[in-house]
LOFIGU-915658 format. One line per field, with one value per residue (C-alpha): residue number from 1; residue in one letter; y, z, x. Coordinates in Angstrom, 2 decimals. Last residue first. Layout:
BEGIN
num: c(NUM	...)
residuo: c(A	...)
v: c(Y	...)
w: c(Z	...)
u: c(X	...)
This chain:
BEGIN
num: c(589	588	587	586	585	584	583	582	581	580	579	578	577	576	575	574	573	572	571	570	569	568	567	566	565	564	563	562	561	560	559	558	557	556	555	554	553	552	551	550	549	548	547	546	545	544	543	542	541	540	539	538	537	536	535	534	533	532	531	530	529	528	527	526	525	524	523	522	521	520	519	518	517	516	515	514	513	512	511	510	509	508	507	506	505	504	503	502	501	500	499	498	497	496	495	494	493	492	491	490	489	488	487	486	485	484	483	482	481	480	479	478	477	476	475	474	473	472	471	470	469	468	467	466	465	464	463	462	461	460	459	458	457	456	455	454	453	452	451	450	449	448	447	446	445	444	443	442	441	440	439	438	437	436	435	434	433	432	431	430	429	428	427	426	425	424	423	422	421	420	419	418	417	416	415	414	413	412	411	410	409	408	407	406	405	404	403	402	401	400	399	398	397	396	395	394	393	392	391	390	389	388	387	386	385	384	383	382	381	380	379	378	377	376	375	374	373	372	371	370	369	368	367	366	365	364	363	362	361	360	359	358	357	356	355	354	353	352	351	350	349	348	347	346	345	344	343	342	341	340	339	338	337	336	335	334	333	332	331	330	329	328	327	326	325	324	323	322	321	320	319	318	317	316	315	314	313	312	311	310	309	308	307	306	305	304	303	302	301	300	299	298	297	296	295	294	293	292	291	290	289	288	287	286	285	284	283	282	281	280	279	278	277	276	275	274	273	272	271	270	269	268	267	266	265	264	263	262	261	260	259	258	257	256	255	254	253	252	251	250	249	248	247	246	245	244	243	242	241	240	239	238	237	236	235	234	233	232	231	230	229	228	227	226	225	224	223	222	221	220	219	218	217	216	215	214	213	212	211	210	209	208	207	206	205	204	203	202	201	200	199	198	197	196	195	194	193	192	191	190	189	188	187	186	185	184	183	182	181	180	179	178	177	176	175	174	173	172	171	170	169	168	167	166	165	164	163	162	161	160	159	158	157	156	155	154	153	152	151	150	149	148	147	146	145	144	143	142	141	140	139	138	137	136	135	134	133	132	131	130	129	128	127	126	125	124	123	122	121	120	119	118	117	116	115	114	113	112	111	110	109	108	107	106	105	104	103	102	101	100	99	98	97	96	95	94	93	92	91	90	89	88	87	86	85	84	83	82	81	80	79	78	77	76	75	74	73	72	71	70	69	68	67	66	65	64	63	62	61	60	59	58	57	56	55	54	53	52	51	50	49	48	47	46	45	44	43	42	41	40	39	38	37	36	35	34	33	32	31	30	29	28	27	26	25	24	23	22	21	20	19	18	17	16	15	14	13	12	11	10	9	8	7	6	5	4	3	2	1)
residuo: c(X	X	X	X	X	X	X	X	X	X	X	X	X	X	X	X	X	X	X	X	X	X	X	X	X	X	X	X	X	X	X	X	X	X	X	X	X	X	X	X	X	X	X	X	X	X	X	X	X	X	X	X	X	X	X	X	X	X	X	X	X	X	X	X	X	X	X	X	X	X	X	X	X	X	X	X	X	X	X	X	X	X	X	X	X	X	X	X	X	X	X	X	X	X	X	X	X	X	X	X	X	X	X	X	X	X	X	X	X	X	X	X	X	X	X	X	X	X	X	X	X	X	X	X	X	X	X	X	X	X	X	X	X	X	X	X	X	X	X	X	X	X	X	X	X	X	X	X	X	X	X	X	X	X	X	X	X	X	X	X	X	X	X	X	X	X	X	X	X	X	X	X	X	X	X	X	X	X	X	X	X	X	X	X	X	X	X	X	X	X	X	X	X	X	X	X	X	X	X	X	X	X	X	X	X	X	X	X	X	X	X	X	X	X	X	X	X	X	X	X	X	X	X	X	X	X	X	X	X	X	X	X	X	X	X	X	X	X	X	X	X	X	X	X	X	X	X	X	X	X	X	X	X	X	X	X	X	X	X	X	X	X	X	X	X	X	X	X	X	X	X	X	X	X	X	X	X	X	X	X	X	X	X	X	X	X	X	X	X	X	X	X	X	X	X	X	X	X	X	X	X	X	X	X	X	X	X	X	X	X	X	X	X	X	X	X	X	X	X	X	X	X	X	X	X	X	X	X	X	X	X	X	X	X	X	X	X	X	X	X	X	X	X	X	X	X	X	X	X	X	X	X	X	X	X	X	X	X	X	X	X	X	X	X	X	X	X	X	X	X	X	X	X	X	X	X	X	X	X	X	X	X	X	X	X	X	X	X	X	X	X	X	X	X	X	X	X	X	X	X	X	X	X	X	X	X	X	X	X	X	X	X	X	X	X	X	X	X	X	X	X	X	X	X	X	X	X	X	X	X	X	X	X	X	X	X	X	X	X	X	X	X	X	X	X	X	X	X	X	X	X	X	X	X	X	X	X	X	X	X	X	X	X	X	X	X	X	X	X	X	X	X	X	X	X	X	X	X	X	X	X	X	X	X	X	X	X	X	X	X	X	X	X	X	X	X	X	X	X	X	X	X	X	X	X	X	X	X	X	X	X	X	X	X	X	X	X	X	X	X	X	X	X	X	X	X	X	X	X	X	X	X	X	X	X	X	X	X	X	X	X	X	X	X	X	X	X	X	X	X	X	X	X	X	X	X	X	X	X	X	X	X	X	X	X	X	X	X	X	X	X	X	X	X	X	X	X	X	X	X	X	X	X	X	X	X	X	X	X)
v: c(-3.73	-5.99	-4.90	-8.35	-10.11	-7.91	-5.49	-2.18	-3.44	-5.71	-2.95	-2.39	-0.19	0.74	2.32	0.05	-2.91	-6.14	-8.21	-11.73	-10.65	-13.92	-12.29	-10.14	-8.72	-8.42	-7.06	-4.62	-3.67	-3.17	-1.13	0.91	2.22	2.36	4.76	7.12	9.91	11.41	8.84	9.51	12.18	9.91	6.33	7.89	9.40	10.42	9.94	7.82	7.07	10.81	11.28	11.18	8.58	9.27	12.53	14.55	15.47	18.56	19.09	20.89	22.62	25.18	21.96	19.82	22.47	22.53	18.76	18.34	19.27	17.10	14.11	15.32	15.09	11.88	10.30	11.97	10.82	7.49	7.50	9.00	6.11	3.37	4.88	6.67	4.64	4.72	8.85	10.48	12.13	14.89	16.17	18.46	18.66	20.96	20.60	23.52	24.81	22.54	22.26	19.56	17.51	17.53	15.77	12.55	10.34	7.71	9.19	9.83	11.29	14.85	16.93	20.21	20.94	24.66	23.19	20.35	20.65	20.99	24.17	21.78	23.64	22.78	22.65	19.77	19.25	21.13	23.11	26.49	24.29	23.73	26.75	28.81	27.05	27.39	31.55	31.67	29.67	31.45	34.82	34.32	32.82	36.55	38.40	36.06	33.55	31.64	29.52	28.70	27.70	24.04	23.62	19.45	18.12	16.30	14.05	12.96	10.39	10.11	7.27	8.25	6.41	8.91	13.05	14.47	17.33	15.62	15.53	18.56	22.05	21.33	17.69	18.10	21.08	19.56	16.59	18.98	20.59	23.89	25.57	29.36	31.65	33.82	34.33	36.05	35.82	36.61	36.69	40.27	40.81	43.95	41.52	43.87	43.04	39.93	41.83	43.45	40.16	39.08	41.77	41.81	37.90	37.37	40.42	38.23	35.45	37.37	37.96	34.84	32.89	31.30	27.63	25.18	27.62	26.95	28.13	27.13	29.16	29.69	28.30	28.37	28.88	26.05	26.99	24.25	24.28	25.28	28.54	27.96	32.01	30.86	28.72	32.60	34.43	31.78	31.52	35.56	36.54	32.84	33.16	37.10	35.23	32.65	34.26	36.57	34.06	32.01	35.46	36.14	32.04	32.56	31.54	32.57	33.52	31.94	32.65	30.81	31.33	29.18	29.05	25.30	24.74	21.83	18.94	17.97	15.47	11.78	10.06	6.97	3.37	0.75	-2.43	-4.93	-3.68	-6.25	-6.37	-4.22	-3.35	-2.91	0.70	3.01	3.69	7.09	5.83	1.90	1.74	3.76	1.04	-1.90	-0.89	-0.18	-3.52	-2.85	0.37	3.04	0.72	-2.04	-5.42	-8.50	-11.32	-13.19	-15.03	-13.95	-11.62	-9.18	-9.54	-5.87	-4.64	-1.05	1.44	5.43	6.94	10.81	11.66	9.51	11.38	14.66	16.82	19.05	22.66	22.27	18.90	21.24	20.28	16.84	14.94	11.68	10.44	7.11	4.58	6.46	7.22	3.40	1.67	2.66	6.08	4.00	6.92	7.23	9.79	12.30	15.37	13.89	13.39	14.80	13.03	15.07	14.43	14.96	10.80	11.36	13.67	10.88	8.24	10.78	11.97	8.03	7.34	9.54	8.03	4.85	1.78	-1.23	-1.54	-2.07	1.22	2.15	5.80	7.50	9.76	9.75	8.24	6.37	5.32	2.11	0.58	-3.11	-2.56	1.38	2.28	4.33	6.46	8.06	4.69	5.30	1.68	0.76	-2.76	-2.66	-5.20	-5.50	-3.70	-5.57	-7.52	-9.34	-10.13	-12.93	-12.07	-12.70	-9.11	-6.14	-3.91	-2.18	-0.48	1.54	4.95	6.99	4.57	5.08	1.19	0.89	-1.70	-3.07	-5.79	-7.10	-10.40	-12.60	-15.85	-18.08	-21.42	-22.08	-18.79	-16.93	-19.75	-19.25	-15.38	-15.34	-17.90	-15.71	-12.70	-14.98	-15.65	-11.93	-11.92	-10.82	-11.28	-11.13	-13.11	-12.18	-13.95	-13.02	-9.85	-6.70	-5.40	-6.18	-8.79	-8.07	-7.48	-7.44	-4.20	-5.76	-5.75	-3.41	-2.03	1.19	2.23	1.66	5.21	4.43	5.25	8.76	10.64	8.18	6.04	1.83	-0.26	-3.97	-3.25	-4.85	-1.85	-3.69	-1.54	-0.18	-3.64	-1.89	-1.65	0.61	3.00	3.19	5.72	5.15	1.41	-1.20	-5.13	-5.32	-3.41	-1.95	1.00	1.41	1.97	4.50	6.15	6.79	7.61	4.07	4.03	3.83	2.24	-0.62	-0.83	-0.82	-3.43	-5.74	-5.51	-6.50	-8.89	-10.44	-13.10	-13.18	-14.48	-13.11	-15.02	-13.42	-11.31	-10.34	-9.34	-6.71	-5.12	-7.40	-7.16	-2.84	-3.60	-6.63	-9.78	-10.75	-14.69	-15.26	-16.71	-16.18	-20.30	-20.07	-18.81	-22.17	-24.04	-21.45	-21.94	-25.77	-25.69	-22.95	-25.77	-28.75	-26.81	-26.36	-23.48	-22.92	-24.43	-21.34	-18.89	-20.11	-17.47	-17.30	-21.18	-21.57	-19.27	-21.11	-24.44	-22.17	-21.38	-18.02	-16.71	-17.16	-19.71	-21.46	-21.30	-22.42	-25.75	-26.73	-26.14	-28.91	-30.23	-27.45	-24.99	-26.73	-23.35	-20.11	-17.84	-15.60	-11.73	-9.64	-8.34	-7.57	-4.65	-5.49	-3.49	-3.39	-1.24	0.47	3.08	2.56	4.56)
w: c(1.24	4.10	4.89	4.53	6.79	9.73	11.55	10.73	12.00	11.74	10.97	12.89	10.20	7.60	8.01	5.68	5.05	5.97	4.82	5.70	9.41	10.17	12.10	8.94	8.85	12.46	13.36	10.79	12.45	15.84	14.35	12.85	15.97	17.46	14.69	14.57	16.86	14.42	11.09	8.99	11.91	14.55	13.44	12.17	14.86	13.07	9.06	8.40	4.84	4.72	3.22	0.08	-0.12	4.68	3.70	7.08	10.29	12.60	16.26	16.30	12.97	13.86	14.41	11.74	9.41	10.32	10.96	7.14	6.54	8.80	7.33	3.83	4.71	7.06	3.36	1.01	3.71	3.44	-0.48	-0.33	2.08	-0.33	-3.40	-6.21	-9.24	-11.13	-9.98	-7.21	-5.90	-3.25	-2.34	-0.28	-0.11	1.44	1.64	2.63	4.14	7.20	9.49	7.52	6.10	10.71	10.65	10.41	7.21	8.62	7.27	8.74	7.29	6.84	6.06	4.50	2.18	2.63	3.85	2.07	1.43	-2.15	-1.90	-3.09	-2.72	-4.80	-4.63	-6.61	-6.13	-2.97	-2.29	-1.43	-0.84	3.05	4.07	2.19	3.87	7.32	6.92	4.93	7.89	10.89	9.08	9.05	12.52	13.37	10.82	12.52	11.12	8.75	11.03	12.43	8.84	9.51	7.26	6.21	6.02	3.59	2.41	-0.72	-2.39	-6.53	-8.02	-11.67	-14.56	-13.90	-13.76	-12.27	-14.75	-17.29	-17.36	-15.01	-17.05	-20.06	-19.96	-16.46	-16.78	-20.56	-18.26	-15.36	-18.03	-19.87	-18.79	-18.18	-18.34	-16.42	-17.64	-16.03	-17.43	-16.64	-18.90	-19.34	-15.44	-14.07	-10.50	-9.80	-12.27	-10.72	-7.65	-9.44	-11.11	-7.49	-6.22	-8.89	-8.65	-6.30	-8.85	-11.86	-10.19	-9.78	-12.86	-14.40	-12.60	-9.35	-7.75	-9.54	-9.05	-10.27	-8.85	-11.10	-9.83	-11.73	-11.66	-8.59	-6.35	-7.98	-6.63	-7.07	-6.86	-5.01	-4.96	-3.35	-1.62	1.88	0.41	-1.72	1.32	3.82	1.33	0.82	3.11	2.26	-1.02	-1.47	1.00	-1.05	-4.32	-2.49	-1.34	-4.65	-5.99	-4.19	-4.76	-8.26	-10.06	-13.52	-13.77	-14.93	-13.77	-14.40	-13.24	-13.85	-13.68	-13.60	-15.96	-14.24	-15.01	-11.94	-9.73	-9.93	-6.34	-6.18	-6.32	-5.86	-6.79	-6.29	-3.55	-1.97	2.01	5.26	4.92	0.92	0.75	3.54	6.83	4.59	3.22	3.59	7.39	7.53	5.05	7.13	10.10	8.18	6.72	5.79	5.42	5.17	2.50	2.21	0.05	1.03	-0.63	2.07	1.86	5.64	4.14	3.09	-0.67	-1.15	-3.33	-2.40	-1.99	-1.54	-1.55	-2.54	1.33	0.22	-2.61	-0.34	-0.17	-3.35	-2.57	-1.18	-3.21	-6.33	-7.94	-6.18	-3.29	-2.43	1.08	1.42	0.43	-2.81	-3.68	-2.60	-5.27	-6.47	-9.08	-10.64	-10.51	-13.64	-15.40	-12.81	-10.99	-8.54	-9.38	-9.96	-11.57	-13.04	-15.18	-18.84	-19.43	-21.78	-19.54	-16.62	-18.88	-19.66	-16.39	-15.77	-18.31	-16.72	-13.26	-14.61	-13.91	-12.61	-9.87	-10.99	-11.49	-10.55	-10.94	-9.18	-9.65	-6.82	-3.15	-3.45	-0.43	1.75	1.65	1.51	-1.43	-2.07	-4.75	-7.44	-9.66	-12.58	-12.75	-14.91	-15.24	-15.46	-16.32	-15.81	-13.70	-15.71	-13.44	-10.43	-9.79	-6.95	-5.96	-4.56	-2.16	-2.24	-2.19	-1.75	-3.75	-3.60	-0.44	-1.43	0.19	-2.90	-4.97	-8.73	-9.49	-12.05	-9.82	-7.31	-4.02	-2.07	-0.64	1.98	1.78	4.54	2.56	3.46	4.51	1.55	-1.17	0.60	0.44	-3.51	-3.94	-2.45	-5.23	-7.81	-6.83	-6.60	-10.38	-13.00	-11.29	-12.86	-9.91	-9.40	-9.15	-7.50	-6.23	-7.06	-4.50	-6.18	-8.64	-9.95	-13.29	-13.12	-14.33	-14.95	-17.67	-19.74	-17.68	-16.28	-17.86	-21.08	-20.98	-23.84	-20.49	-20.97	-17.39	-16.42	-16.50	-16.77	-13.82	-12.63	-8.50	-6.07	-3.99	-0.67	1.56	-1.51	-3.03	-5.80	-8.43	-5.31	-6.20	-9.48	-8.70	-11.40	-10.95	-13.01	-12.65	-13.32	-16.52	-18.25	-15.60	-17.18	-20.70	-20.22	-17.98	-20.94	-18.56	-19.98	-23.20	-25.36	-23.68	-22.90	-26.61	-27.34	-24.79	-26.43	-29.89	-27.72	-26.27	-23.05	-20.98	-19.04	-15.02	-12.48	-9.63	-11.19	-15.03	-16.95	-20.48	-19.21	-21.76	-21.90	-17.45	-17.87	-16.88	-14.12	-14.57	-12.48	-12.98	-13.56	-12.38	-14.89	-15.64	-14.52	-10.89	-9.34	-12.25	-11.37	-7.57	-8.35	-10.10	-7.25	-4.73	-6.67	-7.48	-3.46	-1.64	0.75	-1.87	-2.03	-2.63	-5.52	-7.56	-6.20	-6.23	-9.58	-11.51	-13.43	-13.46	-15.26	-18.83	-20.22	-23.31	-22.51	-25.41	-25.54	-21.74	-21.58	-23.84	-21.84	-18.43	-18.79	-15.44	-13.62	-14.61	-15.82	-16.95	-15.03	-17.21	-19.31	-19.47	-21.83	-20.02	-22.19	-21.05	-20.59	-21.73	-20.46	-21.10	-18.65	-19.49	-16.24	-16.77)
u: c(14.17	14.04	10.72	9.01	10.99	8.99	11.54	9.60	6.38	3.90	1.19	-1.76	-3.00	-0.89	2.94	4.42	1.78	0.38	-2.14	-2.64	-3.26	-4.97	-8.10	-7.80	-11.41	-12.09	-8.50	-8.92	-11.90	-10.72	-7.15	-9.08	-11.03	-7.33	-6.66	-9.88	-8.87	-5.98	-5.70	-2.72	-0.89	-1.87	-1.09	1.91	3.51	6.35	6.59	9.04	7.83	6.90	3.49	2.05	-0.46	-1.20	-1.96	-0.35	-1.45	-1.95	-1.66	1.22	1.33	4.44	7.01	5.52	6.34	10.55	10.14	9.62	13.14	14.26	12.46	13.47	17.06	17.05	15.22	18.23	20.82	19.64	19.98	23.12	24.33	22.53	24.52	22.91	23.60	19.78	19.61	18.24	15.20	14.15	10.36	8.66	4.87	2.17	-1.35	-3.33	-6.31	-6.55	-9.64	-11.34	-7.60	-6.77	-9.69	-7.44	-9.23	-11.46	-14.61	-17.81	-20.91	-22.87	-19.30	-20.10	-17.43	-15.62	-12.19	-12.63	-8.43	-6.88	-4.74	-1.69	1.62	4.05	7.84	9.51	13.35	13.20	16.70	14.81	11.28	11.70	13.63	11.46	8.12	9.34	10.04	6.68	4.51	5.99	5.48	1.97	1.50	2.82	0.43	-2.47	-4.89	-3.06	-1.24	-4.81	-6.63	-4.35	-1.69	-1.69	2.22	3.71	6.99	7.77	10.18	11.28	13.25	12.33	9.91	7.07	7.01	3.70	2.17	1.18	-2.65	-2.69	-3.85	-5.29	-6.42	-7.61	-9.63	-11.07	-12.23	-13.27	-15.80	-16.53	-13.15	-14.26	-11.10	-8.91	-5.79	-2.32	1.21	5.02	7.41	7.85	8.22	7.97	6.96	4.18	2.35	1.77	0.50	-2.15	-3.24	-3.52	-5.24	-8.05	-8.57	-11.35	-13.20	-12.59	-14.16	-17.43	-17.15	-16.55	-19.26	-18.39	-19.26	-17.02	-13.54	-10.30	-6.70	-3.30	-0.59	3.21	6.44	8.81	5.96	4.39	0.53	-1.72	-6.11	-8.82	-10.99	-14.70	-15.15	-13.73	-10.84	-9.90	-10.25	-8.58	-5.31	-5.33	-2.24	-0.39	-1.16	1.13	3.88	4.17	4.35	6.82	9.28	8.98	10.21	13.54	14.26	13.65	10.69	10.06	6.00	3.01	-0.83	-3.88	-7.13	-9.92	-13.46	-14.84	-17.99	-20.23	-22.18	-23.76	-21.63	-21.69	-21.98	-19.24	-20.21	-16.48	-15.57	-13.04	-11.42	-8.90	-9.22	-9.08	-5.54	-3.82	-4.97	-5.65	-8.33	-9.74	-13.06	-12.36	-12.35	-15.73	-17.12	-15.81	-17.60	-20.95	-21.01	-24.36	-26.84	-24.06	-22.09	-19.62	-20.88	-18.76	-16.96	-15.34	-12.44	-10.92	-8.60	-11.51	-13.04	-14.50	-17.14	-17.74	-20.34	-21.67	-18.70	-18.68	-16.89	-14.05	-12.67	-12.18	-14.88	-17.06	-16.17	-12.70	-12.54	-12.62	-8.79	-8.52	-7.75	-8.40	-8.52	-6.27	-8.85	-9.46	-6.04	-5.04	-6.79	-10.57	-9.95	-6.58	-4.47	-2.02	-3.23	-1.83	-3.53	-6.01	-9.78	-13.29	-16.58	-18.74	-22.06	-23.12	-23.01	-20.15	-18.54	-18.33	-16.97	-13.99	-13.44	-13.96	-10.75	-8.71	-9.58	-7.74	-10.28	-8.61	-10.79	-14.28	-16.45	-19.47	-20.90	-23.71	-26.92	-28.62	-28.32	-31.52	-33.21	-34.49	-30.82	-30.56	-27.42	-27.14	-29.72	-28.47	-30.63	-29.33	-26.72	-23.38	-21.80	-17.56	-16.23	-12.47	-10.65	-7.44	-5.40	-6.45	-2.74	-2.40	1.56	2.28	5.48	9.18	10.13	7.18	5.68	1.91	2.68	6.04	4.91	4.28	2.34	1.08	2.03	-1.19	-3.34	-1.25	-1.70	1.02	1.10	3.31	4.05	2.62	1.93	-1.21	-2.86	-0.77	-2.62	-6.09	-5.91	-4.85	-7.63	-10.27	-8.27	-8.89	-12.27	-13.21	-13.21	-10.56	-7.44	-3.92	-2.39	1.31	5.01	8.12	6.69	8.99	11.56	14.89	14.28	17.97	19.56	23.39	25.38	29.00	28.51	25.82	22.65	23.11	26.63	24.35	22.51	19.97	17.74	19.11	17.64	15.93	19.03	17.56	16.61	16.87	17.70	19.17	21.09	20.90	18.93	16.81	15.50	14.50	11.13	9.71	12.65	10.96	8.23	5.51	5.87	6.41	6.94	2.72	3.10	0.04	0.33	4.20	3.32	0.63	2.97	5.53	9.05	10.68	8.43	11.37	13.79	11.50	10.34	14.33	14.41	12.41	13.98	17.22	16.19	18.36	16.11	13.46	12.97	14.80	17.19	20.55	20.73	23.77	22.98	20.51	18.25	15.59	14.76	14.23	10.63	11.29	9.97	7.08	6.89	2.70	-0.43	-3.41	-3.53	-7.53	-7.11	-7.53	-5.11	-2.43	-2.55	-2.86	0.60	2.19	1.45	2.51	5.76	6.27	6.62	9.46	11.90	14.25	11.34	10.22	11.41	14.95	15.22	13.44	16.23	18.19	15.49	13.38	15.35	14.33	13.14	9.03	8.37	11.14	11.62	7.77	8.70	11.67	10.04	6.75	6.66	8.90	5.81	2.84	1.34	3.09	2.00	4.76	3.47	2.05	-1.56	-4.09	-6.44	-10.13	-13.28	-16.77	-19.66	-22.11	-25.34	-28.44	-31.43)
């Protein structure tokens, strides 16, 4: 029995109808006048009007100008398109940090250092911290496009994103392709470029007995879901149909966009694999202009390249069939406690002595050593679970103090997990990096490889702006097909992230010095995990060795395929696949 339904987001945005032909009428209607800003948005002449006309009349009128989010509240404005509105911008202000808001916004992103042009300070933002703040966007504060496409496609079939391919072939401008704008490493922006926009692709389908295309077998109960879909919303679908479907820890991952193509980690993946080892299709248009169907029995090539090679490489994913999981109760434990430096040291020193007993008997989860320890379990009853946890309730007592808490309870779903425990946990609206690093079960082993890890992970999260360590890795899952993840995520037991952010006036040099900072900081791990990798969606942006620590033995194997399916290299992004490089036009930001 197959259950689907189908529901589109509007987009509010100013299409590019007529353009130059018909200007007076769309800047009354859009706010803006065209002819003061048509050099900056067109590229300085590089692409015609004709060109960008039949662009828009191929994809249905659904091009757009990409304005930037905080674009109303500036009076002063250069090569954007909008105007000064002041009923506007109080929605702007508003919503600012609201990540509902922002994944309806095609100018927004979850990060907002990827709204800026970050080697030259161009930028259209508001103060995270008070966006009524008006030292960010009153005189002499200009609004600039900063890093944000100049125009986007709001697709809706696999045509639109052909089209999107034909127009960059012709007239050379580069692309970038977002769904919500949850995005790390910067892939989904880029200056001057189309953007393609997949938001608004959002037919989902349960299926009790999926059938890969031209395979013999079925692969079980399965969900399929275009790529706009917020994993929130498939927890959601998932429940409804009594099945499971995991995810990450923010309600603003679209479940088929770079999270998926990166790895995917969630809560249970030590019991249940990484994102990509529940893949069973995908619907892909590849730079070429083909419209191809990716799965163990076709396309074989490009379906190991999709399962772990990256987002915005191979080709735009339109679709994707993931296995549902049995309906499951998750026990969880829960622990809270105030974190000083003293203590982070011995909350990490207590996991770091039981991190291979509690991966070995299905555990998984988050510990904020400055905070508190969220570890679930799909495959353990309560008591058995309550046993696991003896020695670290006893330890928590041992702190003597009044604030801190221990529960163990039975969460009847990973929806009601989610909701409870992770559906706002990751802060949105702020200039925030990461860097990462994947522990392998070796610097566990020993007392000595022990100490190694606890006196490198202090000096990492003491000034850390976000310390968390993500217990996430299929350590326990038993692989039966290839991915193009690094192995270094099936011999690892943790995760580990640093992070640093700044504020809307931060200057370049502090901004360098914040990226040099976490870098170093990251070497510390990097230089006890030799060997290892890191997750390629929250990883360093100058990550050494990239192509290794992302991918391990399957890099130049990615690089063949991607050469296959964008003989023309249409697609390009930082620290991706065969990558152009640091010195290509398009990372001038």
């Amino acid at each position: 029995m197959s259950i689907s339904y189908k529901a589109a987001a509007q987009p509010s945005a100013c299409p590019l109808t007529y353009l130059l032909m018909q200007y007076s009428l769309f800047a009354a209607i859009c706010g803006f006048s065209l002819p003061s800003v048509a050099s900056s948005l067109l590229l300085d002449g590089s692409i015609t009007d004709s060109q960008w006309n039949e662009l828009n009349d191929t994809v249905n009128g659904r091009l757009f100008y990409a304005s930037p989010l905080a674009r109303p509240c500036y009076s002063l404005a250069e090569g954007v398109a909008g105007d000064f509105d002041e009923t506007t911008c109080s929605s702007v202000m508003d919503n600012y940090s609201n990540r509902d808001y922002r994944v309806n916004v095609f100018a927004a992103y979850m990060n907002t250092e990827w709204e800026t042009c970050q080697s030259t300070a161009s930028q259209c933002l508001l103060n995270d911290a008070n966006p009524q703040d008006p030292l960010a966007f009153s005189p002499p504060s200009v609004c600039e496009q900063g890093s944000i496409s100049s125009h986007y496609i709001d697709v809706r079939s696999a045509s639109d994103v052909q089209a999107a391919f034909s127009f960059a072939r012709l007239t050379g401008i580069n692309l970038a392709i977002k769904s919500t704008g949850h995005d790390y490493m910067g892939r989904s922006s880029a200056p001057d470029s189309l953007g393609i926009w997949v938001r608004n692709m959002q037919s989902l389908a349960y299926d009790a007995d999926f059938i890969p295309a031209t395979c013999p077998q079925s692969a079980g109960p399965a969900i399929t879901f275009e790529s706009g879909v917020l994993q929130e919303r498939l927890f959601e679908f998932a429940e409804a149909n009594h099945v499971t479907f995991p995810g990450g820890s923010s309600t603003s991952i679209a479940a088929a966009g770079g999270y998926l193509q990166g790895g995917g980690h969630s809560a249970i993946s030590n019991v249940f694999g990484l994102a990509v080892d529940r893949v069973l299709q995908a619907k892909v248009v590849t730079p070429n202009g083909d419209y191809l169907t990716a799965n163990r029995c076709q396309n074989t090539d490009l379906f190991f390249a999709l399962r772990g090679g990256g987002g915005s490489t191979f080709g735009v994913v339109m679709e994707v069939t993931m296995k549902a999981l049995p309906q499951m109760t998750l026990t969880t434990a829960l622990a809270t406690f105030n974190g000083t430096d003293e203590r982070m040291e011995s909350v990490l020193q207590f996991m770091i002595s039981h991190s291979l007993f509690y991966a070995q008997r299905g555990w998984g989860g988050y510990v904020l050593p400055r905070q508190g320890i969220i570890f679930t379990n799909p495959i353990l009853g309560i008591e058995e679970a309550a046993d696991d946890m003896v020695e670290l309730e006893a330890f928590l007592d041992s702190l003597a103090d009044s604030t801190t808490t221990f529960n163990l309870t039975v969460i009847p779903s990973f929806l009601s997990f989610f909701n409870e425990f992770l559906a706002s946990s990751v802060p949105v609206g702020v200039p925030s990096i990461t860097s990462s690093r994947l522990i392998p079960v070796d610097n566990f082993a020993t007392e000595t490889e022990r100490g190694k890890l606890l006196d490198a992970l202090m000096e990492i999260f003491r000034d850390s702006a976000f310390p968390i360590v993500f217990a996430v890795t299929p350590f326990l899952y038993n692989q039966t097909e290839e991915t193009s993840v690094t192995n270094a995520w099936r011999r690892s037991l943790w995760h580990i992230t640093s992070s640093a952010s700044w504020s809307f006036n931060t200057t370049t040099d502090s901004k360098i010095l914040a990226y040099q900072g976490l870098t170093k900081k990251m070497d510390v791990l990097r230089g006890i995990t030799s060997g290892s990798g890191a997750y390629q969606n929250e990883a360093d942006i100058h990550e050494p060795n990239f192509e290794t620590s992302f991918w391990g033995n399957n890099y130049e194997r990615l690089v063949a395929i991607k050469r296959k399916y964008d003989p023309d290299h249409l697609l390009d992004c930082w620290h991706c696949v065969d990558w152009k490089g640091a010195n290509d036009p398009k990372y001038k930001c």
